[in-house]
Residue, then its C-alpha position, 0 to 999 in steps of 0.5 A: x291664443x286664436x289657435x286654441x279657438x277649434x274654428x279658427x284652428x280648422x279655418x287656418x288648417x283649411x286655408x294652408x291645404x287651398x294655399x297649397x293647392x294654389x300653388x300647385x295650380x299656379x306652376x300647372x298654369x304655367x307649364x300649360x302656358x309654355x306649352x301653348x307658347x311652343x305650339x303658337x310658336x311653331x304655328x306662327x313658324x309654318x305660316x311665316x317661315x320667312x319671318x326671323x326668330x323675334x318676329x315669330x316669339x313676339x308674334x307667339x306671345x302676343x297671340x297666347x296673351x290673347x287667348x289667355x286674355x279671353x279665358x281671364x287669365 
């Protein structure tokens, strides 16, 4: 019955098209977010090569989570 009402058909119209877009900002999010994580990581390779491959993805990881901390993300 509510959809026969023109605003609520609009309002329902206009909330799947920023469902939508949310989405797709929410998967462009996360590819940003294994990008920062492949440069961190290969940052924190360089600054300690003698580090093992846990060490430098924890490492990785605990710094892009601090930046995304800083961003509120």
């Amino acid at each position: 019955p509510d959809e026969n009402i023109p605003s609520v058909a609009r309002d329902q119209k206009n909330l799947q098209g920023l469902q939508k877009k949310l989405a797709n900002l929410t998967g462009q999010l996360g590819d940003l977010k294994q990008a920062l994580l492949q440069e961190e990581y290969n940052d924190v390779k360089k600054e300690h090569s003698d580090w093992t491959e846990d060490q430098i993805k924890r490492e990785s990881e605990k710094r892009v989570s601090q930046i995304l901390e800083k961003l509120g993300l």
